[in-house]
py3Dmol code that shows the C-alpha trace and the ligand (Angstrom):
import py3Dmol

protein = """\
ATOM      1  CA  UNK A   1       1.936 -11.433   6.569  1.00  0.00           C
ATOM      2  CA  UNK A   2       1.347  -7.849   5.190  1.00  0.00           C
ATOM      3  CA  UNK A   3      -2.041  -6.719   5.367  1.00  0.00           C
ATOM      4  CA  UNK A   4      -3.308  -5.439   2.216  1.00  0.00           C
ATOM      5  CA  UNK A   5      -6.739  -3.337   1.537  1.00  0.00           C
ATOM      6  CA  UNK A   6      -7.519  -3.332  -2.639  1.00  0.00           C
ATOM      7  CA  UNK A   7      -9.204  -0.021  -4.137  1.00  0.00           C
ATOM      8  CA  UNK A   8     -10.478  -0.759  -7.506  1.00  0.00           C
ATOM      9  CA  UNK A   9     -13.280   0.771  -9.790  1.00  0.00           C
ATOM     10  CA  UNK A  10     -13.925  -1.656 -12.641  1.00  0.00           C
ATOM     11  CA  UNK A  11     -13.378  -5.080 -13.986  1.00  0.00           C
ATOM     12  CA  UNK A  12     -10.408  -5.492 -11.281  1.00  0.00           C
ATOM     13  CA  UNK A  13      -8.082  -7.545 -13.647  1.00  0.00           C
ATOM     14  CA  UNK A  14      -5.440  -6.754 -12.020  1.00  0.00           C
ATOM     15  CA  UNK A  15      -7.113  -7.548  -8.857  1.00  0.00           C
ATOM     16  CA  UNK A  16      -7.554 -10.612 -10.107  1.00  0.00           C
ATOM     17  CA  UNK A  17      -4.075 -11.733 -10.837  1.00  0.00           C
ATOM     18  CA  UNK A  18      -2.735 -10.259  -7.717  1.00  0.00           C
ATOM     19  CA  UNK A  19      -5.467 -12.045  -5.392  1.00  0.00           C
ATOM     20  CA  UNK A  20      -3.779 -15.665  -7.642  1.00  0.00           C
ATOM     21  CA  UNK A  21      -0.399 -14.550  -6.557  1.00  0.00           C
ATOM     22  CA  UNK A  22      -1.320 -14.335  -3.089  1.00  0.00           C
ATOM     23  CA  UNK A  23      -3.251 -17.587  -2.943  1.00  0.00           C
ATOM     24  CA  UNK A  24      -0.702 -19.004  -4.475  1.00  0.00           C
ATOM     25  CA  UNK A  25       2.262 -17.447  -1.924  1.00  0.00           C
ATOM     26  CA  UNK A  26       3.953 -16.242  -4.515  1.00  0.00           C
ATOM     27  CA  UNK A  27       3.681 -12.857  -2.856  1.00  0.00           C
ATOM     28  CA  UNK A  28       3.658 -12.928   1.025  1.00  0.00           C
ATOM     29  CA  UNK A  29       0.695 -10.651   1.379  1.00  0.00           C
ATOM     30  CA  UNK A  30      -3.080 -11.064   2.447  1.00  0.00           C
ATOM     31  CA  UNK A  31      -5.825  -9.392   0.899  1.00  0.00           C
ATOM     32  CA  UNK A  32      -8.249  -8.056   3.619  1.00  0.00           C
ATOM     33  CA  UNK A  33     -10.636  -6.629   2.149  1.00  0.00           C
ATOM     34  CA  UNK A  34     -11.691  -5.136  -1.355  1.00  0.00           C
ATOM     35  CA  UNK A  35     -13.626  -1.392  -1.576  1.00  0.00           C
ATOM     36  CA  UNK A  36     -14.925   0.225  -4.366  1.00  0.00           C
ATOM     37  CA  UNK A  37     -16.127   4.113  -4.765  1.00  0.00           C
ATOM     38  CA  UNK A  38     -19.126   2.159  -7.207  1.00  0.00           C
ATOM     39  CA  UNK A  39     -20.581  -1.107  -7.737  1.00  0.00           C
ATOM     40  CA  UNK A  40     -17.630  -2.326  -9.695  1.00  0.00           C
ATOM     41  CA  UNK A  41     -17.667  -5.416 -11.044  1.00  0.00           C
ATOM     42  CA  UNK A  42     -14.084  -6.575 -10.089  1.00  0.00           C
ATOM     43  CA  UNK A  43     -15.356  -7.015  -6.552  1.00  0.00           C
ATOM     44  CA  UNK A  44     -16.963 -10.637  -7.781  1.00  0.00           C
ATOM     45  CA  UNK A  45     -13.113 -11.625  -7.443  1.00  0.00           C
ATOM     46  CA  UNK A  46     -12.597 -11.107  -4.240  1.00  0.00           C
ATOM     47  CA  UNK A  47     -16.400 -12.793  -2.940  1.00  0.00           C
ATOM     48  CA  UNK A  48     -14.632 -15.802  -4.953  1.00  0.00           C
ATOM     49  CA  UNK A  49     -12.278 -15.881  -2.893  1.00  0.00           C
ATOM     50  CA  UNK A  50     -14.042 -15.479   0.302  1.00  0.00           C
ATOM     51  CA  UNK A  51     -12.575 -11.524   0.803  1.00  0.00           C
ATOM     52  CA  UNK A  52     -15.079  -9.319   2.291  1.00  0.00           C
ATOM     53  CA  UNK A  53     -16.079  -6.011  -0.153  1.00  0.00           C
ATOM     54  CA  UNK A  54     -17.489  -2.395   0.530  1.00  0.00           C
ATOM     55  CA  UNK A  55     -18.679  -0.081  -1.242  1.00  0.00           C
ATOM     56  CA  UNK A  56     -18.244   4.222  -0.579  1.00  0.00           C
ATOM     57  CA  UNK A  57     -20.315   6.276  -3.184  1.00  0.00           C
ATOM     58  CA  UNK A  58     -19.685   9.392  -3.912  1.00  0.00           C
ATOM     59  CA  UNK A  59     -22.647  10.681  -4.297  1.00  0.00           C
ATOM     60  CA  UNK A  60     -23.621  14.130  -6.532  1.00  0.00           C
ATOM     61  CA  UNK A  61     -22.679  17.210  -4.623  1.00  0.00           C
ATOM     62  CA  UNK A  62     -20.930  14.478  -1.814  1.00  0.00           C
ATOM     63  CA  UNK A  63     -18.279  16.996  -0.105  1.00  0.00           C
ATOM     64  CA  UNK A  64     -14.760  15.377  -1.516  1.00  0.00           C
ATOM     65  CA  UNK A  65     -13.195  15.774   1.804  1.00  0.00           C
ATOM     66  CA  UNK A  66     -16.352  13.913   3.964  1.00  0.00           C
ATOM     67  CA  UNK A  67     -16.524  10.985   1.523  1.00  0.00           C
ATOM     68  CA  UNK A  68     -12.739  10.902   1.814  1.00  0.00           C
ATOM     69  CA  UNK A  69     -12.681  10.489   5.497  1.00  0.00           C
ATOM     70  CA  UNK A  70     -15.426   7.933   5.324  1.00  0.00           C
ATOM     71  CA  UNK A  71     -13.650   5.864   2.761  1.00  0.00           C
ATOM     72  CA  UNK A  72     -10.630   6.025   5.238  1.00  0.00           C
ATOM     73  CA  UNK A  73     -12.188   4.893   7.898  1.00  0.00           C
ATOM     74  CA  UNK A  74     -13.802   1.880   5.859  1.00  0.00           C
ATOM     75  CA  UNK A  75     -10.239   0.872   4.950  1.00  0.00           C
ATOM     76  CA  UNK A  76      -8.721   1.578   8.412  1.00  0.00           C
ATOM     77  CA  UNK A  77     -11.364  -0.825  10.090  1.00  0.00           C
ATOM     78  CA  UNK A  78      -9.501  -3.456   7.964  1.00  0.00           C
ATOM     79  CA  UNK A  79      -5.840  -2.748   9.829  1.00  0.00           C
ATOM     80  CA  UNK A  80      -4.066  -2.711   7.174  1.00  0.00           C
ATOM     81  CA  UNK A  81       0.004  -2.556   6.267  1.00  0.00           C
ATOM     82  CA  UNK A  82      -0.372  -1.472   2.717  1.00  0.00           C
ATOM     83  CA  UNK A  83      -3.554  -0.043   0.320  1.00  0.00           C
ATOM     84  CA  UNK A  84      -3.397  -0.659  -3.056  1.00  0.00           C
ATOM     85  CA  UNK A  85      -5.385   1.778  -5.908  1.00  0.00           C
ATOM     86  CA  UNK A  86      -5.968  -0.992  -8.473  1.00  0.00           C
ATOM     87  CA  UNK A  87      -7.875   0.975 -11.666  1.00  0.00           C
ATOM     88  CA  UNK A  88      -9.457   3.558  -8.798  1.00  0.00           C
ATOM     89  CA  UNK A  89     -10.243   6.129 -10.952  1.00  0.00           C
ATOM     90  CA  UNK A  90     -10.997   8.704  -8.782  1.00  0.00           C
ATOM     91  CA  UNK A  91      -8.669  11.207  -7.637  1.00  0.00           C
ATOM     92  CA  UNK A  92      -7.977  10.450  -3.619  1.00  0.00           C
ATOM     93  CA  UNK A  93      -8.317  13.710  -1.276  1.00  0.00           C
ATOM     94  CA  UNK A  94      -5.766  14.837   0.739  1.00  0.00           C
ATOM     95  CA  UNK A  95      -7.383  13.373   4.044  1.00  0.00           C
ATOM     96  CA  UNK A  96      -7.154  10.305   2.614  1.00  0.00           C
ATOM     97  CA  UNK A  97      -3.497  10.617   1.256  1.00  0.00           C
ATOM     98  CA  UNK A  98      -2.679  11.781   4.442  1.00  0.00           C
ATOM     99  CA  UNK A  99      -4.200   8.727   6.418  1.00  0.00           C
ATOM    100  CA  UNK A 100      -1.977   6.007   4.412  1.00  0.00           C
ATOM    101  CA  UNK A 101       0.751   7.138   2.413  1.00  0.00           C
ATOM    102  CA  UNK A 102       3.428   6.134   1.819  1.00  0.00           C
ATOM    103  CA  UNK A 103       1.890   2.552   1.953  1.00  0.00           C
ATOM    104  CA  UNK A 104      -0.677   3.895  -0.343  1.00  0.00           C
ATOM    105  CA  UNK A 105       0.606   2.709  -4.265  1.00  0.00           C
ATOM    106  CA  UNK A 106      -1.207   3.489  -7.398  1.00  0.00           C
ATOM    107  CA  UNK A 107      -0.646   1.201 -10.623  1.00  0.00           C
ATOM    108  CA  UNK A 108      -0.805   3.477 -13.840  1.00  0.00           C
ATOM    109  CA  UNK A 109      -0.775   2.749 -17.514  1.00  0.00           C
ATOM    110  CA  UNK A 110       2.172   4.374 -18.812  1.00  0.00           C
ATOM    111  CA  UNK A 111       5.730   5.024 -17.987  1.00  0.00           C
ATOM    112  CA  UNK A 112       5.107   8.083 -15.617  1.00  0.00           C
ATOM    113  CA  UNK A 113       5.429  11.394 -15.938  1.00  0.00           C
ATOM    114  CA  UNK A 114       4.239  10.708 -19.126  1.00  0.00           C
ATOM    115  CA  UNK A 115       0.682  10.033 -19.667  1.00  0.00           C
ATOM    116  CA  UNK A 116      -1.013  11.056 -16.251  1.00  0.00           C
ATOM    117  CA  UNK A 117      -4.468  10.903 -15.612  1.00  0.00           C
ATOM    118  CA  UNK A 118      -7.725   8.757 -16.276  1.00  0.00           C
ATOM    119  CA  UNK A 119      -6.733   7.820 -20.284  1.00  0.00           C
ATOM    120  CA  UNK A 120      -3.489   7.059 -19.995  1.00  0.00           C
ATOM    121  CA  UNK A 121      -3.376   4.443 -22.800  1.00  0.00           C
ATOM    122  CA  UNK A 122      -5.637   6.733 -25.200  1.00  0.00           C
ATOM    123  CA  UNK A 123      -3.331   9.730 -25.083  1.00  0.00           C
ATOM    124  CA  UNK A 124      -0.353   7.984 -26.095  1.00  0.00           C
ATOM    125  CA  UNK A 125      -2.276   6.129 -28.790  1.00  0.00           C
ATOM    126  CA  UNK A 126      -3.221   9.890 -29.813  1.00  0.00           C
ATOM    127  CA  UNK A 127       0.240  11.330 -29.304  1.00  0.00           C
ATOM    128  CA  UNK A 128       1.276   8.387 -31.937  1.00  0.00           C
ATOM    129  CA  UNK A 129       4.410   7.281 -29.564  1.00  0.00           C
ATOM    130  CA  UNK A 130       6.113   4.019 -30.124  1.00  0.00           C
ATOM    131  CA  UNK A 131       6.307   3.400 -26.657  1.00  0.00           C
ATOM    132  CA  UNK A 132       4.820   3.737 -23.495  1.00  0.00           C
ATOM    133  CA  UNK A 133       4.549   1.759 -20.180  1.00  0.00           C
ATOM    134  CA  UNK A 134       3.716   0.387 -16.604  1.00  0.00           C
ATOM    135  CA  UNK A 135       4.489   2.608 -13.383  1.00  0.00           C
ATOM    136  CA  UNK A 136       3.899   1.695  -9.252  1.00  0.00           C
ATOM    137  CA  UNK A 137       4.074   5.252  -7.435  1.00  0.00           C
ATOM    138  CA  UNK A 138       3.226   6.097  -4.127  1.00  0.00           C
ATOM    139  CA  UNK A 139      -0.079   7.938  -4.140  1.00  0.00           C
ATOM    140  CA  UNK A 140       0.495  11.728  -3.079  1.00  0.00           C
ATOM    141  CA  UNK A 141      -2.035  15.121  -3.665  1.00  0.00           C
ATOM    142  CA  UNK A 142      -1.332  15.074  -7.431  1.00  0.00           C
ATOM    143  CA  UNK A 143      -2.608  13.599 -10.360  1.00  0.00           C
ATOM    144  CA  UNK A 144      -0.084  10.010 -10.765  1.00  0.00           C
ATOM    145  CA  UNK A 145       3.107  12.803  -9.419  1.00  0.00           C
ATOM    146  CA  UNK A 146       3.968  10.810  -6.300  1.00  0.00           C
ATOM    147  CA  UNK A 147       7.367   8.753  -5.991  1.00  0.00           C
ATOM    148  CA  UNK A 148       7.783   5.736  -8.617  1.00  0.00           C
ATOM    149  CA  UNK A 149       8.824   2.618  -7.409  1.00  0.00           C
ATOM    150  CA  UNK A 150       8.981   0.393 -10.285  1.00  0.00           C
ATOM    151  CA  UNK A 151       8.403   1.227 -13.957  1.00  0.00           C
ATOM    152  CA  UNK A 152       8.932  -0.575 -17.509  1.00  0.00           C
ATOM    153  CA  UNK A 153       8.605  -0.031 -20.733  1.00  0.00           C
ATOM    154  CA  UNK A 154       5.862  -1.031 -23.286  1.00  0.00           C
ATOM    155  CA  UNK A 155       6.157  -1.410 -27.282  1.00  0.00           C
ATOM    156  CA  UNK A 156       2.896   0.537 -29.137  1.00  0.00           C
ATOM    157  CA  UNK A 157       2.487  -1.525 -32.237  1.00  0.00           C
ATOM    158  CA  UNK A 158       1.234  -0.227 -35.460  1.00  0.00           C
ATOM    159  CA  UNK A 159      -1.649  -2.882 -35.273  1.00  0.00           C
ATOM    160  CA  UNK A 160      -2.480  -2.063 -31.841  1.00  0.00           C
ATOM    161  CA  UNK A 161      -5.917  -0.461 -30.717  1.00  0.00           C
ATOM    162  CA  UNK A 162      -6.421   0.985 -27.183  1.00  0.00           C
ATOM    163  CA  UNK A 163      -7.884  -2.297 -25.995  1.00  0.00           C
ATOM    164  CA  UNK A 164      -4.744  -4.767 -26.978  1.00  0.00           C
ATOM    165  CA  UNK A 165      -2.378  -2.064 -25.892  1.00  0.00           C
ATOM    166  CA  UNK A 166      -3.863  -1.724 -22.635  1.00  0.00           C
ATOM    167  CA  UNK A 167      -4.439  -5.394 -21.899  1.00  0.00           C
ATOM    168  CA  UNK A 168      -0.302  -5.793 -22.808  1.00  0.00           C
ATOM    169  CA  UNK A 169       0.283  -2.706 -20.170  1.00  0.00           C
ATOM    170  CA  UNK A 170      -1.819  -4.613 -17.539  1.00  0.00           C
ATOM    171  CA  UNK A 171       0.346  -7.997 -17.611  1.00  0.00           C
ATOM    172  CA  UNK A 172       3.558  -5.634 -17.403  1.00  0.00           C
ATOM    173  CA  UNK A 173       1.611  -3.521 -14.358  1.00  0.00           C
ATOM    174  CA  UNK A 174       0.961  -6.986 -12.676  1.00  0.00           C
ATOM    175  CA  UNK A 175       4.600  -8.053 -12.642  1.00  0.00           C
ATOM    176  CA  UNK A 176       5.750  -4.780 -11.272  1.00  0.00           C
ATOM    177  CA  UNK A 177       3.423  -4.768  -8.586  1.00  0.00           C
ATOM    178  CA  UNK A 178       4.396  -8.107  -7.636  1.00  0.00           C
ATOM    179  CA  UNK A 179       7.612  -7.047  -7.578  1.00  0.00           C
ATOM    180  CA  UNK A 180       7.156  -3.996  -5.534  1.00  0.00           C
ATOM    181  CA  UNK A 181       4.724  -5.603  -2.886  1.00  0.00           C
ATOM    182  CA  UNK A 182       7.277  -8.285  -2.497  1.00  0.00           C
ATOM    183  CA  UNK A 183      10.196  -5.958  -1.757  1.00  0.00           C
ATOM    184  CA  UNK A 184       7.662  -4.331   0.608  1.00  0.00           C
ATOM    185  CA  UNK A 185       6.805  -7.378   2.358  1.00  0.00           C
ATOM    186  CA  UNK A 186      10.631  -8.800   2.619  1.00  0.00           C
ATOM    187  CA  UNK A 187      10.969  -4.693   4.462  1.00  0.00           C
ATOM    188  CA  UNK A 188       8.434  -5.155   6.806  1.00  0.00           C
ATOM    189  CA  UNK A 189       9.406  -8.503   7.753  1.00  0.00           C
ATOM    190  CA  UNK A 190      13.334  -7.425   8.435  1.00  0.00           C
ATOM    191  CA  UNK A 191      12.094  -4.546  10.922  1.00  0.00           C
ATOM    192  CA  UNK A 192      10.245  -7.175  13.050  1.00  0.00           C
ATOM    193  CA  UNK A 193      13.161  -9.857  13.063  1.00  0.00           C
ATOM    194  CA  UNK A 194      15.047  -6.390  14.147  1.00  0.00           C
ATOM    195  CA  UNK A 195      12.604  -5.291  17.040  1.00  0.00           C
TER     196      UNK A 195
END
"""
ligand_1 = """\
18
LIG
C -5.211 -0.517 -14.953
O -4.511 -0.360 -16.158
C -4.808 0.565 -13.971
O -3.471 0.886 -14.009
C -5.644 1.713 -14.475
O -6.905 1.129 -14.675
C -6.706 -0.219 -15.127
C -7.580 -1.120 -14.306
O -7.798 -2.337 -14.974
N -5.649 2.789 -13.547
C -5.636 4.061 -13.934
O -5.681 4.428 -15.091
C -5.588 5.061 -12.789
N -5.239 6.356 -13.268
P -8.563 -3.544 -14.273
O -9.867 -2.979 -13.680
O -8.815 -4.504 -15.383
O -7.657 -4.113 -13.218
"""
view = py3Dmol.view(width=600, height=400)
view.addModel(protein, "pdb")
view.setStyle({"model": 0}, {"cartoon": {"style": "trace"}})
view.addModel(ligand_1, "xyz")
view.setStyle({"model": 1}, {"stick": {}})
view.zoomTo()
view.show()
């Protein structure tokens, strides 16, 4: 069973759904543990469900480089196979890249390279596209550059505000990180049968 640490920073919706999959063996993966770089709220979803949580500050004037090592070593005390950055919205440091990738995936609001960044769904809104999207990616030094695994496309309608376009981005970024931690999973599970 793949070993999964969850990253979040908010509500941890998509948290949410992927800790239901899980339960529910749709996905052959276990969720460890759940950190946070705040109090986020999203980590009520993972006490439900029994999951132990941590929190890493970063506190004013923190040194980016000590708080990413720390944060590392939270998640590394949980052994896992795979982290996830699930609405994380701070940008990892290289020490911590360098720790977990390339089992470290990032879900992003729009159909990367387009869009990067922290308001994904905003600046397309403001760029007045008529689509935009879902992305997986591996989580490298860059801002959302690192290899994508899975992508999809998303409709912008002309009654849509930021809120209902994001929440219709989510449900696609849920399915394609099903999909992509399932694929993992089925991987990791050959190379055993072949050892
Ligand atoms: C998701 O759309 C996720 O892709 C995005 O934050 C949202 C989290 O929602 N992440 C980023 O924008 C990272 N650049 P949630 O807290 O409801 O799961």
């Amino acid at each position: 069973m793949l070993r999964v640490v969850v990253l979040i920073s908010g509500s941890g919706s998509n948290l949410r759904a992927f800790l239901d999959l899980c339960a529910s063996g749709a996905v052959d993966a276990t969720v460890v543990a759940v950190g946070a770089d705040v109090d986020a709220s999203g980590l009520a979803h993972a006490r439900q469900f029994g999951i132990p949580t941590f929190v890493e500050p970063f506190a004013t004037g923190d040194d980016r480089d000590a708080w990413g090592s720390r944060l590392a070593d939270r998640v590394a005390s949980f052994e896992p196979d795979l982290v996830i950055l699930s609405g994380f919205m701070r940008l990892m440091p290289s020490v911590f890249v360098r720790r977990f990738a390339p089992m470290l995936l990032n879900t992003h609001p729009a159909f990367l390279p387009e869009f990067p960044g922290a308001h994904a769904v905003r600046d397309a809104i403001a760029a007045g596209v008529t689509e935009t999207g879902a992305s997986v990616i591996v989580v490298d030094d860059g801002v959302d550059t690192g290899p994508i695994l899975a992508q999809r496309r998303v409709p912008v309608l002309e009654s849509d505000t930021e809120d209902s376009l994001h929440e219709r981005i989510k449900n696609v970024e849920r399915e394609l990180l099903a999909e992509v931690v399932r694929d993992i999973a089925a991987r990791e599970s050959a190379a055993i049968e072949e050892n």
